[in-house]
C-alpha positions as CSV (number, residue, x, y, z in Angstrom):
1,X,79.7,-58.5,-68.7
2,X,82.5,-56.2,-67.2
3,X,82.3,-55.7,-63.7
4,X,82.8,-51.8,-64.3
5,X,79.1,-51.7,-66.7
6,X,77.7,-53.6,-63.8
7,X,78.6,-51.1,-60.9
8,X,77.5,-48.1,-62.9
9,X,73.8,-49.6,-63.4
10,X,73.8,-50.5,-59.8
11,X,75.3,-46.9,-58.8
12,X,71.8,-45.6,-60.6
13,X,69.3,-47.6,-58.4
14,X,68.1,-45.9,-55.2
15,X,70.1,-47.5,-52.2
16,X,67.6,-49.3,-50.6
17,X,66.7,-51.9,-54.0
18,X,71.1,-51.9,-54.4
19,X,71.4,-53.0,-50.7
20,X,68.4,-55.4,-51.3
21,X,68.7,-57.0,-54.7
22,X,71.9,-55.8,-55.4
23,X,73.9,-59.2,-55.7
24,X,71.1,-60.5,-57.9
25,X,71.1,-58.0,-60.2
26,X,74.5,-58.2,-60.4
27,X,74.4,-61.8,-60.9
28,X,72.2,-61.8,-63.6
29,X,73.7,-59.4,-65.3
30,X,76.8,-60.9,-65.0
31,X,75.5,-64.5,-66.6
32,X,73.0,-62.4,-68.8
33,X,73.0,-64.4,-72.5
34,X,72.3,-60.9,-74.1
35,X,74.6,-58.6,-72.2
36,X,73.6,-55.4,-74.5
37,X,69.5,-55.9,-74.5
38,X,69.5,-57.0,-70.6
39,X,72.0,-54.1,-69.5
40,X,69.9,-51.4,-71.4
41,X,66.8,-52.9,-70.0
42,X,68.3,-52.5,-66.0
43,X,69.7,-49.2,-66.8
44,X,66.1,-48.0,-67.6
45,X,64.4,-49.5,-64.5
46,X,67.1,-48.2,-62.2
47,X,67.1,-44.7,-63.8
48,X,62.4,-45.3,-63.2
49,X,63.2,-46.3,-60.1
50,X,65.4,-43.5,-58.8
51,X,63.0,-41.0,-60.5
52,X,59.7,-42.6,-58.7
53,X,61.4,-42.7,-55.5
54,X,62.7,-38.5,-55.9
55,X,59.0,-37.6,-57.1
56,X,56.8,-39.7,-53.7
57,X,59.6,-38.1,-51.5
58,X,58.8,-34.6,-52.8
59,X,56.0,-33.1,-50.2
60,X,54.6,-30.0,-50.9
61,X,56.8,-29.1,-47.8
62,X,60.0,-30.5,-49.3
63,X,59.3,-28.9,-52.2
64,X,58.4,-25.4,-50.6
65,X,62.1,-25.9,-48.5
66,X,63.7,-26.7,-52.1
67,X,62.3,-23.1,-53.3
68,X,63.6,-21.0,-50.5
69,X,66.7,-22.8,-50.2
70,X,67.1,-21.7,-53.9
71,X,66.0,-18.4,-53.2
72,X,69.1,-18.5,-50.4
73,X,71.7,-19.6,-52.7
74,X,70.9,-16.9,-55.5
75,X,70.5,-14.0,-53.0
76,X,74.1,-15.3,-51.2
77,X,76.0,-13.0,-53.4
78,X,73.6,-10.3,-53.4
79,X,74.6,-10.2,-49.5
80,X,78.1,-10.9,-50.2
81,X,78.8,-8.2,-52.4
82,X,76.4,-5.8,-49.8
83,X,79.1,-6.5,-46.9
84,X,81.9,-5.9,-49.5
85,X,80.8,-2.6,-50.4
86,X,80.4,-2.1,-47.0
87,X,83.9,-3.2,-46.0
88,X,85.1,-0.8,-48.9
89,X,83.7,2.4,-47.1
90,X,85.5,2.4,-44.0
91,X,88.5,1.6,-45.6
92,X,88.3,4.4,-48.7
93,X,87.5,7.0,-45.7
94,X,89.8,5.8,-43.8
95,X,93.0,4.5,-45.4
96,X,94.4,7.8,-47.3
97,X,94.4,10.2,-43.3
98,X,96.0,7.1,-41.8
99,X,98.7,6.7,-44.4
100,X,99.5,10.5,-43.8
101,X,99.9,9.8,-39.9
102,X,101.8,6.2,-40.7
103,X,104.2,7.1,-43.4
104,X,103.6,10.9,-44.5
105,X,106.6,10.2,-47.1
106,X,104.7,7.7,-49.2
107,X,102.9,8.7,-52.2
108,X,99.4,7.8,-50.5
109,X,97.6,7.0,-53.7
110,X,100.0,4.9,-54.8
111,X,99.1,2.1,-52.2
112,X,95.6,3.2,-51.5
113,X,94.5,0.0,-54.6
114,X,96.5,-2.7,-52.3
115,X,94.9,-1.0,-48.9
116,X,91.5,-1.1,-50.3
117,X,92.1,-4.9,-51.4
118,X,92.5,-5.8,-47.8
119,X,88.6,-6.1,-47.8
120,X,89.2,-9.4,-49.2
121,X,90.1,-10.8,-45.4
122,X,87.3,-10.2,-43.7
123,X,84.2,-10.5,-46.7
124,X,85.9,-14.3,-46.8
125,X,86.0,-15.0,-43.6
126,X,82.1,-14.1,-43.7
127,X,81.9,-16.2,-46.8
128,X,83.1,-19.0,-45.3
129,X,81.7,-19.5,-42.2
130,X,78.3,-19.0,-44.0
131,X,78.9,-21.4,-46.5
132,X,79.4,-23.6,-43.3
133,X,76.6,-22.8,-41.2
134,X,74.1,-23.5,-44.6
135,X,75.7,-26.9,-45.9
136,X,75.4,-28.1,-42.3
137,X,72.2,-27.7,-42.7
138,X,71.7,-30.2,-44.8
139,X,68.9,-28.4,-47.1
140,X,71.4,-28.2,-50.4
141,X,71.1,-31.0,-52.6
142,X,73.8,-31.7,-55.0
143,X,75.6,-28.5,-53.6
144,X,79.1,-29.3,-56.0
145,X,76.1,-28.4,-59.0
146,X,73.1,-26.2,-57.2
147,X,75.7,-23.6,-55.4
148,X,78.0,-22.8,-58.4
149,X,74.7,-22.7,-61.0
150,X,72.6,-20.5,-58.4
151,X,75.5,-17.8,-57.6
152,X,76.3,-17.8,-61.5
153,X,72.8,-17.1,-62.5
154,X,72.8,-14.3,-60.2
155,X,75.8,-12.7,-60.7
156,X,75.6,-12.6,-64.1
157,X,72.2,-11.1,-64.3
158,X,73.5,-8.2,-61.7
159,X,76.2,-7.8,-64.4
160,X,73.8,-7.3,-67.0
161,X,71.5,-4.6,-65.2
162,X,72.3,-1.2,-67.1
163,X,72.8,2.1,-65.4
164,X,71.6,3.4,-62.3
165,X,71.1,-0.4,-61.7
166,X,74.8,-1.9,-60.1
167,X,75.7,-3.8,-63.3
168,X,78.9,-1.5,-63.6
169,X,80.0,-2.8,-60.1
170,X,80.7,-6.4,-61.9
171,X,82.6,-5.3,-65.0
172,X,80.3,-2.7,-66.8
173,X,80.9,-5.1,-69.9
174,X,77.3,-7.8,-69.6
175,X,79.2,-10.2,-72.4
176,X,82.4,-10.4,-70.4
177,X,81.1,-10.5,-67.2
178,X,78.7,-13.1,-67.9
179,X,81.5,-15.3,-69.5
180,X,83.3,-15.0,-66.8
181,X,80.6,-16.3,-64.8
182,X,79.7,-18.8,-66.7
183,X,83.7,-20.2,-67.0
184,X,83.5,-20.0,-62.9
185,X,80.5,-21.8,-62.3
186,X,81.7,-24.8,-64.8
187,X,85.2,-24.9,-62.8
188,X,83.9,-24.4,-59.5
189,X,81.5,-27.1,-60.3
190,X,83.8,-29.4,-60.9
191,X,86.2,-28.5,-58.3
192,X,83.5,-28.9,-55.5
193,X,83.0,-32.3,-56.4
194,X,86.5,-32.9,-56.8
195,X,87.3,-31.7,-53.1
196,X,84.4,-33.2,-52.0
197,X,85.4,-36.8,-53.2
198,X,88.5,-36.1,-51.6
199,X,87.0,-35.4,-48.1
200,X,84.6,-38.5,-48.3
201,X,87.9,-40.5,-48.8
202,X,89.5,-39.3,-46.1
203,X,92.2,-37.3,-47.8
204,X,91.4,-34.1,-46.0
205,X,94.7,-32.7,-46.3
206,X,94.7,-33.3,-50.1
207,X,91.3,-32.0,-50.3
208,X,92.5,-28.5,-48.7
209,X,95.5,-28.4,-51.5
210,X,93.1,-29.3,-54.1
211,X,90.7,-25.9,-53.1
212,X,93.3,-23.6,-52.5
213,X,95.2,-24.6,-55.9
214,X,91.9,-25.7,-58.1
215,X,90.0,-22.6,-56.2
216,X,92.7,-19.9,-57.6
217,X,93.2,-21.6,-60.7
218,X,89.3,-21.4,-61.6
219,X,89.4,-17.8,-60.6
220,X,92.6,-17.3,-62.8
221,X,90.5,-18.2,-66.3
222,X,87.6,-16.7,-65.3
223,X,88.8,-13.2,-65.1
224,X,91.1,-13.9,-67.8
225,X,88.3,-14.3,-70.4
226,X,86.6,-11.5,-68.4
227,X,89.7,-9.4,-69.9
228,X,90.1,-10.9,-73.5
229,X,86.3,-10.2,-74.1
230,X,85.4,-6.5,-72.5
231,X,89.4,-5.2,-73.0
232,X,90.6,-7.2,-75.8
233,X,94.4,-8.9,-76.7
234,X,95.0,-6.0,-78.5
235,X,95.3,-3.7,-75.1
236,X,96.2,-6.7,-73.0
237,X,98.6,-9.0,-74.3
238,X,97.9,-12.6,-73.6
239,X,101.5,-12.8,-72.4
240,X,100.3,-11.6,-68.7
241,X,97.1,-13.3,-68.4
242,X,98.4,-15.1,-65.5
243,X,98.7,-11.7,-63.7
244,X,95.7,-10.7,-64.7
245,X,93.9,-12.4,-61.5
246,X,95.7,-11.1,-58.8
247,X,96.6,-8.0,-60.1
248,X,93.0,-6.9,-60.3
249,X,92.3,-8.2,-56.7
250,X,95.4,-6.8,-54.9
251,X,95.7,-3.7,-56.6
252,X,99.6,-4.5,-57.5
253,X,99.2,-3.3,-61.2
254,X,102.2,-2.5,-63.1
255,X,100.4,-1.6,-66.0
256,X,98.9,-5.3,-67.9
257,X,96.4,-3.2,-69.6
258,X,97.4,-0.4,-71.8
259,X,100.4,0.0,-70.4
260,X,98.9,2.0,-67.5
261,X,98.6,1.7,-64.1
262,X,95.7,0.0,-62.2
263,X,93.5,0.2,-65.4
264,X,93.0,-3.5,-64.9
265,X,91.5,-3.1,-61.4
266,X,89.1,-0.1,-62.9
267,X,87.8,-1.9,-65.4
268,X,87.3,-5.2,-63.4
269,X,85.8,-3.2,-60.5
270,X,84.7,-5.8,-58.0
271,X,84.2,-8.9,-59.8
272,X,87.4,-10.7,-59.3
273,X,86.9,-9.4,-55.4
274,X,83.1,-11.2,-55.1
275,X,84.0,-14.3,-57.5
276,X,86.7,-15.1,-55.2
277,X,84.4,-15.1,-52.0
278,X,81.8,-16.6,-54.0
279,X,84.3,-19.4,-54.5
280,X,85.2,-19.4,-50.5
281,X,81.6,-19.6,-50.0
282,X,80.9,-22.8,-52.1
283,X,83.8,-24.9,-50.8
284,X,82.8,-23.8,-47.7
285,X,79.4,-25.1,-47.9
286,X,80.8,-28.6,-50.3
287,X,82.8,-29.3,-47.4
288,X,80.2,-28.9,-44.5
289,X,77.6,-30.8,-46.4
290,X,76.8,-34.2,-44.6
291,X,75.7,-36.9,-46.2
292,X,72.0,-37.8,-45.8
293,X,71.2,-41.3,-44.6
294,X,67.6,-41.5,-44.3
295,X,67.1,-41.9,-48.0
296,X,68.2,-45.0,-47.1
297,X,65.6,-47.2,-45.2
298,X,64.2,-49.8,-46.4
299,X,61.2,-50.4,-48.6
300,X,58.0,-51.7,-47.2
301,X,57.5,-55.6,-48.3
């Protein structure tokens, strides 16, 4: 039998049977007369095994932690779009008197989109050093899957709330918002692990390329089928999907939709804004996550 088919059923058992009787399974598999019958038959026992071993370590305790750490993750962008709302106030009050005092010759609203955009800075910063303090923590299991899935969920249904609920905030349009979501939470998925597979190898530098590049690359499609579902090709051609991204989160809009200026960033409102810290956030926390060793010890004889 292929060494490859071997390693994947042994990959499945829990690590203390593939530290104990991993050579000997490998063994027999590897001299196994019926290769198909005896490799379906381990794969079963190690996939019984791994699910006996997750169900006797769930306490009612563990299981109480699971549900509030759960409850953390979906509320996360609840808070992080709180703080960029808040960050938005000071700056909208703010920005158009000190542009008169700065440079009284520029056309104020002109820049005021970019200004505003400035938010971005410190709401990340938050993002990320939360996203590390909680994967340090060591209460997210399979964070590359849980984070992305939890923040979706909850984004999307905040996009679907109708008026005087905040639904408008995220796009005003529930289909296009919550395919947006949906295409972010499969990309950042994958990119988490991705990064994180990286870091375990020791290719940190690679792994920081990987979520800067993968990270804006994710948020590029997302808001892109954000715009081809609540504007439509017909008002934005497909031509400038690229710009759609960063347009809408810098405020630099030299008319992508309908020709007219900052109409992208009006209907996109602050979605491309808390997707973008949402994605900070859940490197953040893939990166910070240690790996848990005391799953580890040995069974009893």
């Amino acid at each position: 039998m292929r060494a490859p088919l071997i390693r994947a059923v042994l990959a499945v058992y829990p690590a203390a049977i593939r530290e104990r009787y991993g050579d000997e399974i490998a063994a027999m598999l590897h001299d196994s007369p019926h290769p198909g019958r005896d490799l379906a038959d381990t794969a079963w026992c190690a996939l019984r095994d791994r699910l006996s071993q997750r169900r006797a370590a769930m306490t009612p305790a563990r299981a109480r932690a699971a549900v509030l750490t759960l409850l953390w993750l979906m509320l996360t962008p609840v808070g992080l779009s709180v703080a960029w709302i808040l960050c938005l106030l000071p700056l909208s009050m703010l920005g158009g008197p000190v542009m008169e005092l700065v440079a009284p010759a520029i056309d104020h609203h002109q820049v005021m989109p970019t200004l505003l955009s400035l938010q971005v800075l410190p709401v990340s910063w938050l993002a990320h050093r939360l996203g590390r303090a909680t994967g340090r923590s060591g209460r997210v299991a399979f964070s590359w899957l849980a984070v992305p899935l939890a923040i979706g969920v909850t984004i999307a249904a905040l996009a679907a709330l109708p008026d005087p609920w905040p639904g408008d905030l995220y796009g005003g349009h529930p289909a296009g918002s919550g395919a947006a979501v949906l295409c972010w939470a499969a990309g950042t998925a994958v990119l988490a692990r991705a990064v994180r597979r990286r870091q375990r190898q020791g290719r940190r530098r690679a792994a920081r390329v990987l979520a800067l590049a993968g990270g804006f690359a994710v948020l590029d499609l997302a808001i892109a089928v954000f715009v081809l579902l609540a504007v439509g090709p017909a008002r934005a051609p497909l031509g400038y999907a690229p710009l759609w991204f960063p347009s809408a989160l810098t405020g630099v809009d030299l008319g992508l939709v309908d020709g007219d200026r900052w109409m992208l960033a009006d209907t996109a409102k602050i979605l491309p804004g808390i997707l973008t810290v949402c994605t900070v956030y859940t490197l953040a926390l893939v990166s910070a996550v240690v790996p848990d060793r005391s799953r580890a010890s040995a069974p009893s004889a």
